[in-house]
C-alpha positions, 0 to 999 in steps of 0.5 A: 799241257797248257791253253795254247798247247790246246790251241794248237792240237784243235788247229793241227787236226783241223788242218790234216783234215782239210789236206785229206779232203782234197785228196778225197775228192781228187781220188773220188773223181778219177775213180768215178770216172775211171771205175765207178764202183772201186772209185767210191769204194777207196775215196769213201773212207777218205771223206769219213776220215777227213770228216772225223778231223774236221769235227774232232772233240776236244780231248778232255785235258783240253776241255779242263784247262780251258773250263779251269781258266774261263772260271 
């Protein structure tokens, strides 16, 4: 694994949160219209999923590499 193998594991899990996010909004609006309780019942998993790829921590190999080339 080197820097831009990092590069992108940050940058693929950034984008497979910002695809969920949409979807999570989409099902919680036709949900919430639809039938409230079940709407936010299944959209709600969605957003804390999206929110866990959004904000994903680096995985530690990554953090070596990157403090092994800054120093």
């Amino acid at each position: 694994m080197n820097k831009s193998d990092c590069q992108s594991e940050k940058i693929s899990s950034r984008t497979v949160g910002l695809l969920i996010l949409p979807l999570a909004l989409l099902l919680g609006a036709v949900g919430f219209v639809i039938v409230p309780v079940l709407g936010v019942f299944f959209a709600l998993p969605l957003f804390v999923l999206s929110g866990m790829f959004l904000v994903a921590p680096e995985s530690k190999v990554c953090k070596l590499i990157l403090r092994k080339s800054d120093a």
